[in-house]
Z-matrix of the N, CA and C atoms (Angstrom, degrees):
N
C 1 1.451
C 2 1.528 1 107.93
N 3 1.236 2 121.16 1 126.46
C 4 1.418 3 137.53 2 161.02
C 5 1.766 4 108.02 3 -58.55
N 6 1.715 5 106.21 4 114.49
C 7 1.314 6 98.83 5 179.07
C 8 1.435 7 110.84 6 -123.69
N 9 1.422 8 121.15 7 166.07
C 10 1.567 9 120.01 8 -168.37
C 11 1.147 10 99.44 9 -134.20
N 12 1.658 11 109.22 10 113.73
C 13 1.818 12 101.96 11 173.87
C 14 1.331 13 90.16 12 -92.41
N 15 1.606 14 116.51 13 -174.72
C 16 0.834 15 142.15 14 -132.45
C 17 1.838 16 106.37 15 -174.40
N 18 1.093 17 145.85 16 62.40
C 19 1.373 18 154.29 17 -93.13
C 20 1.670 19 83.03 18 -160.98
N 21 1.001 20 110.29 19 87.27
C 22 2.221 21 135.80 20 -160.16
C 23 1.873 22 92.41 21 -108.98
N 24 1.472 23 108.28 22 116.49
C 25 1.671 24 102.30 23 164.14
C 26 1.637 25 111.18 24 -137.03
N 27 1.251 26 100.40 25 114.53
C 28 1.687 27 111.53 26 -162.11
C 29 1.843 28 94.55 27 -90.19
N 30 1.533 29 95.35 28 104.09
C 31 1.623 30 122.61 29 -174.37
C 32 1.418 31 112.57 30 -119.43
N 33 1.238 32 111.63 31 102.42
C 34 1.650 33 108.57 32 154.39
C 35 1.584 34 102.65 33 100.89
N 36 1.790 35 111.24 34 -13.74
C 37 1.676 36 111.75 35 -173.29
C 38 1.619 37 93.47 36 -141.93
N 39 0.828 38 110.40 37 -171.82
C 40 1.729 39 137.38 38 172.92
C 41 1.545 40 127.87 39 -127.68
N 42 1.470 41 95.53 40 -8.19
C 43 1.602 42 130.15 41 -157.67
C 44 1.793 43 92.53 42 -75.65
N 45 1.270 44 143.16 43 106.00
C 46 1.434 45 125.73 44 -173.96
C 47 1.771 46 99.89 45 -67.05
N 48 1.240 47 123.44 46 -6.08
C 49 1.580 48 112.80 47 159.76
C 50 1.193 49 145.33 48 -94.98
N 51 1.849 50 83.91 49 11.35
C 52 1.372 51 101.87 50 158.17
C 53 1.237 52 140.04 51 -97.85
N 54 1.445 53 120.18 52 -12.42
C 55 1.563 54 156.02 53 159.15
C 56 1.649 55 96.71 54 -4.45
N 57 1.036 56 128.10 55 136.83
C 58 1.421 57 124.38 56 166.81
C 59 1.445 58 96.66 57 -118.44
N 60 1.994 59 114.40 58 110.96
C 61 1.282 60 126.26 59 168.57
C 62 1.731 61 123.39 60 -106.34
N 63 1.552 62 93.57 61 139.38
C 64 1.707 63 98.67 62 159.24
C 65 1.880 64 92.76 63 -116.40
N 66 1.709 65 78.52 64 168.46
C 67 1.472 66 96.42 65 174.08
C 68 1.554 67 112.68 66 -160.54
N 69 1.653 68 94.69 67 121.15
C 70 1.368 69 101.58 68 -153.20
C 71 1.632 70 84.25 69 -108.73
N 72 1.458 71 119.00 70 157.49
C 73 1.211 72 121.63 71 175.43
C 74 1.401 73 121.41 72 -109.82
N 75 1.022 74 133.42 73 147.40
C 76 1.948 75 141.71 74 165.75
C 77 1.149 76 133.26 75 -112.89
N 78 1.000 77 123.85 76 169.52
C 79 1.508 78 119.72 77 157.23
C 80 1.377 79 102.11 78 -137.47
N 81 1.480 80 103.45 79 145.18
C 82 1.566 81 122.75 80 -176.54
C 83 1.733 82 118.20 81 164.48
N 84 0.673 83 101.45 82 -176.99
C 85 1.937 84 93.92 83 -179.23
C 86 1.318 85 124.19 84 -158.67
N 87 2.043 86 102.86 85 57.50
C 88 1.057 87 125.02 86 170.73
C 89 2.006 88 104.25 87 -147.72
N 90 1.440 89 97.88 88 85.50
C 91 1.399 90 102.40 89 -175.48
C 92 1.529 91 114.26 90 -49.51
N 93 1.212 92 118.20 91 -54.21
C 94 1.387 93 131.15 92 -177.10
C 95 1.513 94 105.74 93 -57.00
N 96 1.253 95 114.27 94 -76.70
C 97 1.351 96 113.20 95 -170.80
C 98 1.260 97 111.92 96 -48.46
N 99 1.507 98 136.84 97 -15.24
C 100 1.131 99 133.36 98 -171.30
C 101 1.974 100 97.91 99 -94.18
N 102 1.186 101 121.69 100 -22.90
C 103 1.231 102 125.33 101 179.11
C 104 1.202 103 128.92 102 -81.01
N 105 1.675 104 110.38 103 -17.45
C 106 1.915 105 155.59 104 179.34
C 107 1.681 106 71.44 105 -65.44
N 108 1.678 107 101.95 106 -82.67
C 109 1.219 108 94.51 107 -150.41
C 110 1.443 109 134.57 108 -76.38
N 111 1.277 110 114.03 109 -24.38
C 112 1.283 111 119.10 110 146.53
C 113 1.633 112 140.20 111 -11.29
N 114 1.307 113 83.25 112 -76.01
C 115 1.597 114 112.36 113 155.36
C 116 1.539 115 115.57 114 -46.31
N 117 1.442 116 117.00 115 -46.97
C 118 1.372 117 108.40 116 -173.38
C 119 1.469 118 109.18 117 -84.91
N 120 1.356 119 123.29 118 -17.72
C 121 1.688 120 124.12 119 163.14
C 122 1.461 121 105.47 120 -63.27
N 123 0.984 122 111.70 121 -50.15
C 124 1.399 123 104.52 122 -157.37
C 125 1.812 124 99.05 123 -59.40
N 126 1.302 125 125.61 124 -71.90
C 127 1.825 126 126.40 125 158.02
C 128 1.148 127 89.61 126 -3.14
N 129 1.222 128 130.03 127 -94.91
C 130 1.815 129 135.30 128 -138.09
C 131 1.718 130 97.01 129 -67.60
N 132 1.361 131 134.82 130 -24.69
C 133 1.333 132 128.25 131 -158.66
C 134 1.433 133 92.20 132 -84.52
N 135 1.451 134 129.33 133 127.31
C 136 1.403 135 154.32 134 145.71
C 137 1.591 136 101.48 135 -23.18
N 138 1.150 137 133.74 136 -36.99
C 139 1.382 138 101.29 137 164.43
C 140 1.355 139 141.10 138 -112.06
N 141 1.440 140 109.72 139 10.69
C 142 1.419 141 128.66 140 163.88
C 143 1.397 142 121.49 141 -106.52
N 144 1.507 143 127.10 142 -63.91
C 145 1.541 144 106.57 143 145.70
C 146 1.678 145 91.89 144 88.42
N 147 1.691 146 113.29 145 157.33
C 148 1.421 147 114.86 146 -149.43
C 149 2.120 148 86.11 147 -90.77
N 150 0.780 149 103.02 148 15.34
C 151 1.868 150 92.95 149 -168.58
C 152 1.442 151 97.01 150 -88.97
N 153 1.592 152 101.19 151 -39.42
C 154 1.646 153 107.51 152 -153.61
C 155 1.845 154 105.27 153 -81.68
N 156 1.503 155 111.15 154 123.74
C 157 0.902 156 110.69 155 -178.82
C 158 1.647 157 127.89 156 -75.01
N 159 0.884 158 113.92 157 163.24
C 160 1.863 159 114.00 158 -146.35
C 161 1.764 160 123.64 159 -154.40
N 162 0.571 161 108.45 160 139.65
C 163 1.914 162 83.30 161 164.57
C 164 1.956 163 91.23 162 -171.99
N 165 1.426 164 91.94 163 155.80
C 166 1.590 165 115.46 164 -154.41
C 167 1.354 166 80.39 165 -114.27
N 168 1.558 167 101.60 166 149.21
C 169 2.157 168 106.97 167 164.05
C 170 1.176 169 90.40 168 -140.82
N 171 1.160 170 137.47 169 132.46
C 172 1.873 171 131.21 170 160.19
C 173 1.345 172 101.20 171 -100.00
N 174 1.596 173 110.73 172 134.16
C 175 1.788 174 113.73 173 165.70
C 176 1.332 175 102.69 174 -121.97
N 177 1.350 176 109.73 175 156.67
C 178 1.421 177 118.46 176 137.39
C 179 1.116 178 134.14 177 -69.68
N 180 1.444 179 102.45 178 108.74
C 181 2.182 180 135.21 179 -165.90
C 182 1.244 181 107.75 180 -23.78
N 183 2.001 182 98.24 181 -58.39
C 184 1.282 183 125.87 182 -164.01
C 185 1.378 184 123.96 183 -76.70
N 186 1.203 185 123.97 184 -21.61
C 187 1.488 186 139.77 185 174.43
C 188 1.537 187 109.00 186 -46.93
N 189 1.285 188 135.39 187 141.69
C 190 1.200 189 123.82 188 169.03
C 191 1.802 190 100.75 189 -96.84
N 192 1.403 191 110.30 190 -176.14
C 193 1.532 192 148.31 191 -175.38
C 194 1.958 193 89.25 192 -48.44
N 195 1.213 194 129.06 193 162.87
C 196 1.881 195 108.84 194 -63.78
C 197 1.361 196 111.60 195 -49.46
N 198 1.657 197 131.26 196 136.63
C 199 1.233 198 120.23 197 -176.64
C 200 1.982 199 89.23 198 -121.97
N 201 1.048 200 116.90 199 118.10
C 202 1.360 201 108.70 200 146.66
C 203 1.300 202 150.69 201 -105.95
N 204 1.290 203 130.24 202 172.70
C 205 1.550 204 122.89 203 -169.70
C 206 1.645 205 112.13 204 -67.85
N 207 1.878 206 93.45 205 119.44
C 208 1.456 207 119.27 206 165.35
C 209 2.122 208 114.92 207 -36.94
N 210 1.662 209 82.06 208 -61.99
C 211 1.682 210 108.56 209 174.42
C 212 1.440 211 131.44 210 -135.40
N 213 1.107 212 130.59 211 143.56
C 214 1.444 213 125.44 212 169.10
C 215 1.730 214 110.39 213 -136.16
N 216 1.554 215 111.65 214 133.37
C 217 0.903 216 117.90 215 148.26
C 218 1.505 217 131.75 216 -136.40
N 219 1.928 218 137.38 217 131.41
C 220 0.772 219 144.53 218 -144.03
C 221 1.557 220 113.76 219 -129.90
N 222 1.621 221 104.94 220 154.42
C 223 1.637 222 108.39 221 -165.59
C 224 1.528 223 89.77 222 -116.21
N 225 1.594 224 131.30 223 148.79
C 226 0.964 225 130.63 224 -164.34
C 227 1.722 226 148.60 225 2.72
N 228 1.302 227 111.07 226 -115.33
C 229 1.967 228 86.74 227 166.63
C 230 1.896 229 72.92 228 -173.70
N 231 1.626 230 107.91 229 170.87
C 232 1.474 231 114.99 230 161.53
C 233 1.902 232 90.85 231 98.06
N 234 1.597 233 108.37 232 -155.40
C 235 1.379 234 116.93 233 163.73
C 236 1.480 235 104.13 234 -159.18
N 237 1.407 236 78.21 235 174.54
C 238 1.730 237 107.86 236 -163.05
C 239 1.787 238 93.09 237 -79.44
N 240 0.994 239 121.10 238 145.79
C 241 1.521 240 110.56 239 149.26
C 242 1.665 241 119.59 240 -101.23
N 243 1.265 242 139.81 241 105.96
C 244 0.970 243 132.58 242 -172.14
C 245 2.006 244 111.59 243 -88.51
N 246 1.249 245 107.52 244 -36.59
C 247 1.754 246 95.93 245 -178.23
C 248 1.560 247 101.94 246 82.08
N 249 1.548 248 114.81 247 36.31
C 250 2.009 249 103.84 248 -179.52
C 251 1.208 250 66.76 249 -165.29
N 252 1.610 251 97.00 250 147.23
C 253 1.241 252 144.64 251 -168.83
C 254 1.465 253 110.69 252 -80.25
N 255 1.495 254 111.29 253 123.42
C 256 1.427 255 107.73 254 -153.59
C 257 1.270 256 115.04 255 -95.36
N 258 1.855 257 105.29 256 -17.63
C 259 1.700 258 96.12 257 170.04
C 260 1.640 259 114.21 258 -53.09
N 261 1.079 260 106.73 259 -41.02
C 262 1.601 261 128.71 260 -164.38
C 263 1.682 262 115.23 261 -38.26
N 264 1.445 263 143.26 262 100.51
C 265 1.161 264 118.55 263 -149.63
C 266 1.957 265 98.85 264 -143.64
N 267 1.054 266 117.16 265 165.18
C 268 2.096 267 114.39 266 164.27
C 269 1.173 268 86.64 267 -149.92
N 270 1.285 269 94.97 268 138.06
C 271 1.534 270 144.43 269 -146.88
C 272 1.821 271 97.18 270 -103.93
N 273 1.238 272 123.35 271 116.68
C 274 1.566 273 134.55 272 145.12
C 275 1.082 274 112.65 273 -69.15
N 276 1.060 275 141.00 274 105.89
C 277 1.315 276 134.50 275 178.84
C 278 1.662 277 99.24 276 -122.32
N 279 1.684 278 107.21 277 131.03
C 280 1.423 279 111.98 278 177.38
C 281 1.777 280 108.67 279 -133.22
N 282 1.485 281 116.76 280 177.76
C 283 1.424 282 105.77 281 -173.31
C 284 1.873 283 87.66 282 -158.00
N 285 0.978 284 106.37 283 150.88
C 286 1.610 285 118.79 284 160.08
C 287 1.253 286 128.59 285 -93.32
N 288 1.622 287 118.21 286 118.89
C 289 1.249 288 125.04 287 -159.38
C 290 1.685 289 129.92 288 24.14
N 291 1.495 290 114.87 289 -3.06
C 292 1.536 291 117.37 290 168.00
C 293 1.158 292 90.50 291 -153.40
N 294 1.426 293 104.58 292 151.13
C 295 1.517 294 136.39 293 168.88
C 296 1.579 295 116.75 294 -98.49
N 297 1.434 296 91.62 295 68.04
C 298 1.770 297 101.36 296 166.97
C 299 1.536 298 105.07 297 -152.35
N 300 1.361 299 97.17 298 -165.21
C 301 1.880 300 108.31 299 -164.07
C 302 1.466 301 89.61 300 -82.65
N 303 1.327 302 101.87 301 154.38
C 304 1.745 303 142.89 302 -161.13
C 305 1.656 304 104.00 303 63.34
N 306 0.999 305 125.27 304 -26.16
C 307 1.654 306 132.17 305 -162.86
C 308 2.070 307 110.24 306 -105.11
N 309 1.566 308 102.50 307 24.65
C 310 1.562 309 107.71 308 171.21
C 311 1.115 310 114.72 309 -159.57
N 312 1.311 311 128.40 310 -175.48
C 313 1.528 312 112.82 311 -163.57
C 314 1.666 313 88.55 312 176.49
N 315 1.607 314 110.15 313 156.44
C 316 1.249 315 117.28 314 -159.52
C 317 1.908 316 98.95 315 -142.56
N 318 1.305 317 107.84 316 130.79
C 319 1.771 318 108.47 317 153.32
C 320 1.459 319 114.94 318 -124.91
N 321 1.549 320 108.63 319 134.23
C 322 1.163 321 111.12 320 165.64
C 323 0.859 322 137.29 321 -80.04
N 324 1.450 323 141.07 322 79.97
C 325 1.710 324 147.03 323 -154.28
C 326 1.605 325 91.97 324 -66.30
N 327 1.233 326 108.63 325 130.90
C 328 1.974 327 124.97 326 167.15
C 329 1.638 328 106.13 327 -57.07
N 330 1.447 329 139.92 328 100.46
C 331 1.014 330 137.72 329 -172.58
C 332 1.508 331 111.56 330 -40.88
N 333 1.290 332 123.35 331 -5.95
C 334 1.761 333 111.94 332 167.38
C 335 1.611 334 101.46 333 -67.56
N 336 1.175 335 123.25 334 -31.75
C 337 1.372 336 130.03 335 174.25
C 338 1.560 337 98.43 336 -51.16
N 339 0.860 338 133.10 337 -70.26
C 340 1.887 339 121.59 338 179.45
C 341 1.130 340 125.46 339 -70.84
N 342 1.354 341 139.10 340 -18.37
C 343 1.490 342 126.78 341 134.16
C 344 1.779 343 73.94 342 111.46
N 345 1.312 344 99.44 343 170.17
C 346 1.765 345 128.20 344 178.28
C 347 1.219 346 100.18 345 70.87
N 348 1.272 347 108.56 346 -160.20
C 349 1.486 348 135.47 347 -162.15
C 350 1.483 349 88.17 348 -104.38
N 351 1.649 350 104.48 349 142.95
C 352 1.322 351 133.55 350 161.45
C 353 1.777 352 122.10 351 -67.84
N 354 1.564 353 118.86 352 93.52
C 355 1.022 354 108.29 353 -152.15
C 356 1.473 355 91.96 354 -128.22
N 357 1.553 356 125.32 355 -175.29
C 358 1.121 357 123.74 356 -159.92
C 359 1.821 358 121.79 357 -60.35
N 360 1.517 359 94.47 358 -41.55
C 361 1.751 360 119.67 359 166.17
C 362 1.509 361 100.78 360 -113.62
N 363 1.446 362 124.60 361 154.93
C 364 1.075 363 157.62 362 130.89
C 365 1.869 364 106.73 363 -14.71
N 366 1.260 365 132.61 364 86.78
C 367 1.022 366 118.57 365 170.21
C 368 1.994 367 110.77 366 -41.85
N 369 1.861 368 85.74 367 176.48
C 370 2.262 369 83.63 368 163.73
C 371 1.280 370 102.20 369 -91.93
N 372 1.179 371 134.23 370 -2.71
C 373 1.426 372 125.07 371 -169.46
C 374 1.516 373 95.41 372 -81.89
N 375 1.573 374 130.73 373 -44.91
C 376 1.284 375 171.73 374 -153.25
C 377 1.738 376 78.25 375 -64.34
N 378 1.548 377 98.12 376 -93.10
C 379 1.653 378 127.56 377 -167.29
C 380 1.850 379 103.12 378 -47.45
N 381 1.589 380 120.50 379 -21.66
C 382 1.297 381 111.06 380 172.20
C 383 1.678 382 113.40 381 -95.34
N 384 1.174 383 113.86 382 -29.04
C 385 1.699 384 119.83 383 165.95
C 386 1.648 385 109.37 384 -29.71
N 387 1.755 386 91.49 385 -76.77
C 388 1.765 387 103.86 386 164.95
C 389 1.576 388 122.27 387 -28.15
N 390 1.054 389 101.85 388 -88.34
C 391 1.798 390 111.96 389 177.61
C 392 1.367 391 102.48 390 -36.70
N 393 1.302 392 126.01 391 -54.19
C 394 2.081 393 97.34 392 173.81
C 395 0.874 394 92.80 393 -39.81
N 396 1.360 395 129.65 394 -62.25
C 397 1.822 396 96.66 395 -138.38
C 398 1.660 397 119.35 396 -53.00
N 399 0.902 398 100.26 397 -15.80
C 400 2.158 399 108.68 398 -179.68
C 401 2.065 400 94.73 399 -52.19
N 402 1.624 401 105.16 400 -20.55
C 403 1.344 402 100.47 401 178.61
C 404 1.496 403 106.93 402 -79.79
N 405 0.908 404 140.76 403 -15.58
C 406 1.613 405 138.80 404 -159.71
C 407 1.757 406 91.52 405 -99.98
N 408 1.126 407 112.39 406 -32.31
C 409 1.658 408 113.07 407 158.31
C 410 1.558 409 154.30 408 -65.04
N 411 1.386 410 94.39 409 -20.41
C 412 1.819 411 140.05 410 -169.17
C 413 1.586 412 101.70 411 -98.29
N 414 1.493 413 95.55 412 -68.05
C 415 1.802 414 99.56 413 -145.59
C 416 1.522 415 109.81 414 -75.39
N 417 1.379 416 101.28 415 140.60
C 418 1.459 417 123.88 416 173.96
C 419 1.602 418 122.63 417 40.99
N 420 1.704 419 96.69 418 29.18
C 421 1.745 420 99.22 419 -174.98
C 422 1.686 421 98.05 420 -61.74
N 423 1.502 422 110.74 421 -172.99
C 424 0.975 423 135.02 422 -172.92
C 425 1.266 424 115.80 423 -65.10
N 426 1.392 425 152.80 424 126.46
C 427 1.387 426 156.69 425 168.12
C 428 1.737 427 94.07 426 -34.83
N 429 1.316 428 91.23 427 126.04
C 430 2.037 429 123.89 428 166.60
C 431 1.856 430 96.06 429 79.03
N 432 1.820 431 103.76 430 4.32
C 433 1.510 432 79.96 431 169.68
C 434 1.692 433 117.65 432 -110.09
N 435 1.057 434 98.01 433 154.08
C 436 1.860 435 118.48 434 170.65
C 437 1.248 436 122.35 435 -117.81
N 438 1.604 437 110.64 436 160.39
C 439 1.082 438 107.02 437 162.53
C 440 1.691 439 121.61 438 -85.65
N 441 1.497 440 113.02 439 164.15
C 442 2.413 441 81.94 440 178.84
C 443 1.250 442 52.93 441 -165.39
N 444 1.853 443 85.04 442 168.68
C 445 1.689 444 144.19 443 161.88
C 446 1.540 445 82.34 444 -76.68
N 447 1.686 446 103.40 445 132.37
C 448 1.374 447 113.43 446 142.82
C 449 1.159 448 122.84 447 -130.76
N 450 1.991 449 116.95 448 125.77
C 451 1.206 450 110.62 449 -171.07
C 452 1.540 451 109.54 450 -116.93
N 453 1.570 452 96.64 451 126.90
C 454 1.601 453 107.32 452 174.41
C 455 1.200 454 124.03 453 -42.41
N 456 1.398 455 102.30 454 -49.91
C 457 2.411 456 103.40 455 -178.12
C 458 1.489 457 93.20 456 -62.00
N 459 1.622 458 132.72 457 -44.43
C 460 1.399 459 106.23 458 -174.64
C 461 1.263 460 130.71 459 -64.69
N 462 1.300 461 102.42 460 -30.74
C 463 1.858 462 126.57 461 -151.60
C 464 1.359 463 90.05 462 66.61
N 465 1.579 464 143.87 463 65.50
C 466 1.340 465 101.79 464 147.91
C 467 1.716 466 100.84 465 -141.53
N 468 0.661 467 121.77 466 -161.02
C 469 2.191 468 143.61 467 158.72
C 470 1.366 469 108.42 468 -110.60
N 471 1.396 470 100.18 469 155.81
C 472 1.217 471 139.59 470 -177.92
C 473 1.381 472 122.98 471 -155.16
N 474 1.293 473 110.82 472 106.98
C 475 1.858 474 119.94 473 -173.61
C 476 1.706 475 102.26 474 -69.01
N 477 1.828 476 116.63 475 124.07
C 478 0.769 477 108.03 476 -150.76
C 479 1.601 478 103.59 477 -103.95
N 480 0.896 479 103.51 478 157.75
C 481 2.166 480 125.97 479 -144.51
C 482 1.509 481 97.32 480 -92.52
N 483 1.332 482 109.45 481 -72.57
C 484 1.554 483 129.76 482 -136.51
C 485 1.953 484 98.84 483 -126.28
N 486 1.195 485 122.08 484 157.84
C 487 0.940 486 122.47 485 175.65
C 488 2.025 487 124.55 486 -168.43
N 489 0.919 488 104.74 487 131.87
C 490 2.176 489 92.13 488 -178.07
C 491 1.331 490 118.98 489 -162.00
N 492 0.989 491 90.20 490 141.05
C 493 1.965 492 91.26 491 179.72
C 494 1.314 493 112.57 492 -106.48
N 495 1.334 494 120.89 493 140.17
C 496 1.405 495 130.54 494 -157.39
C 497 2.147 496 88.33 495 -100.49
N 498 1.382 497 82.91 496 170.21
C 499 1.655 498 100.78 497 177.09
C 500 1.625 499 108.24 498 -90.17
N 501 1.804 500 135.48 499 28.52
C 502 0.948 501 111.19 500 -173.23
C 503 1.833 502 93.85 501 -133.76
N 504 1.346 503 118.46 502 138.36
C 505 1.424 504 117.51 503 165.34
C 506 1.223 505 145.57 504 -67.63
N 507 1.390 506 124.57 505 129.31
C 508 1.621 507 114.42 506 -160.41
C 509 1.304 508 119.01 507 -101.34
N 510 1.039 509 140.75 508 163.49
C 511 1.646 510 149.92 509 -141.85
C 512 1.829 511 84.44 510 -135.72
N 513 1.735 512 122.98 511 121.23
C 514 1.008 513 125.73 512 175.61
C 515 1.824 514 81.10 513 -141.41
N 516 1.505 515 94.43 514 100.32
C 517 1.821 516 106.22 515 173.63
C 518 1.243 517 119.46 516 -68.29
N 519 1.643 518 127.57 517 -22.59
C 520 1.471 519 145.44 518 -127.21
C 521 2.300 520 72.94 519 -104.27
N 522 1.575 521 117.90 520 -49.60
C 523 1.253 522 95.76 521 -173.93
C 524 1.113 523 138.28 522 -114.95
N 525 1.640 524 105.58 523 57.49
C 526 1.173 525 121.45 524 155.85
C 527 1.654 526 140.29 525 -77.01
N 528 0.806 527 121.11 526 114.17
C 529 1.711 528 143.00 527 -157.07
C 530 1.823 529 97.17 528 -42.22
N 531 1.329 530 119.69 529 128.56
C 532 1.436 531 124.01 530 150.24
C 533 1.095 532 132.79 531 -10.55
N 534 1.305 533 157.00 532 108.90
C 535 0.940 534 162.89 533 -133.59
C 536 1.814 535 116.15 534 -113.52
N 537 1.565 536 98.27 535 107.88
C 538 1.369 537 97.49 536 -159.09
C 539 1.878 538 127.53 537 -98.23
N 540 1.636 539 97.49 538 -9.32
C 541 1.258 540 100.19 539 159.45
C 542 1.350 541 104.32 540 -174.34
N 543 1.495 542 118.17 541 167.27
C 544 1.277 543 115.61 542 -153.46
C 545 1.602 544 101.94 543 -137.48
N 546 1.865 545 122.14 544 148.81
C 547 0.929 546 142.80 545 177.30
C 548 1.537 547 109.64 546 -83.54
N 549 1.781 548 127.50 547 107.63
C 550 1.456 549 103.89 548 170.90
C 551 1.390 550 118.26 549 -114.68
N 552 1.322 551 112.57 550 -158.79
C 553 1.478 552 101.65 551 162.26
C 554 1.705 553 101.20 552 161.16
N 555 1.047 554 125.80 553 179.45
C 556 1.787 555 131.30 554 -158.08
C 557 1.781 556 97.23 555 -135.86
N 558 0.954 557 90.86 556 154.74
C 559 1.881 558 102.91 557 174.32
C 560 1.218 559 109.05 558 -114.47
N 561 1.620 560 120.09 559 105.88
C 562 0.955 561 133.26 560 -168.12
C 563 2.072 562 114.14 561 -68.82
C-alpha cells in the first residue's frame, strides 16, 4: 500500500491553518506503526526534539476524496514560537534511480529546521541540518516499509535512491501566518 504521511508542526500560531506541513510518502502496510515511528524520529532528530509540537496522520495515497487518517500519532499540544520567518524554507529534494519527472520528489523543511541566521545562501552547516532529516525517514521504520517517490500520472512508487540539498532558499507562500492587522491609507 502506497502511504502519505502528513508530518503537521504548529509554530508561531495555534491556528490549525497555520500548521507548517511536509508529506513524505511510503510504502508498507502498517499505517500505525509507521506513525509510532515517525513520531519517534522526529523526538530524537536535533531539530524537532520532544518540546516541538507535531502530529503524524498516515493515509492511503490512492484512496480518492473523502480520504481519512489510517493512523495518527502526536507530540504535545499548543505551539512552538520560533521568531523565523515561516515562508522561508530548503528543500530535500530526492528521486529514484533517475532524476526526472514522476521519478523525484521534493520537501520543504521550515528554515527553523536548519538552525542559524537567515543569510544570503544556505550555510553547510544549514545544508547538513536539512539532509538529516532524510534520517527521520529511513531509520528503523517498520519491516516491508520504505520511503518512495509517488507519482500520480503513474499510479505507482519508487524506493527512493539519491537525494541533495542545494545552497539556495525556497519561498513556500501557502505558510504564511493570518493576518492580524492592517496598514491603510488613500492617495491624495
Amino acid at each position: 500500500m502506497i502511504l502519505l504521511a502528513k508530518l503537521s508542526f504548529q509554530l508561531d500560531s495555534t491556528l490549525p491553518r497555520d500548521a507548517i506541513t511536509i508529506t513524505p510518502h511510503f510504502f508498507g502496510d502498517d499505517p500505525q506503526a509507521l506513525a509510532d515511528r515517525l513520531k519517534t524520529n522526529l523526538i530524537a532528530h536535533s531539530s524537532v526534539g520532544a518540546t516541538m509540537p507535531f502530529t503524524v496522520k498516515v493515509y492511503d495515497a490512492q484512496k480518492p476524496a473523502p480520504n481519512y487518517p489510517l493512523a495518527t500519532a502526536a507530540n504535545g499540544t499548543g505551539m512552538l514560537a520560533t521568531g523565523v520567518v515561516r515562508e522561508v524554507a530548503l528543500c530535500l529534494s530526492y528521486y529514484s534511480t533517475w532524476n526526472r519527472p514522476s521519478y523525484r520528489g521534493r520537501l520543504y523543511l521550515p528554515a527553523v529546521f536548519a538552525g542559524g541566521a537567515l543569510t544570503l545562501r544556505p550555510t553547510p552547516t544549514q545544508r547538513t541540518n536539512i539532509a538529516s532529516f532524510r534520517t527521520v525517514l529511513t531509520s528503523g521504520l517498520p519491516a516491508g516499509t520504505n520511503w518512495v517517490v509517488y507519482s500520480r500520472k503513474l499510479n505507482q512508487s519508487f524506493g527512493v535512491s539519491n537525494w541533495w540539498v542545494d545552497d539556495e532558499w525556497d519561498t513556500v507562500r501557502s505558510r504564511g501566518m493570518k493576518a492580524t492587522t492592517r496598514d491603510v491609507g488613500t492617495i491624495p
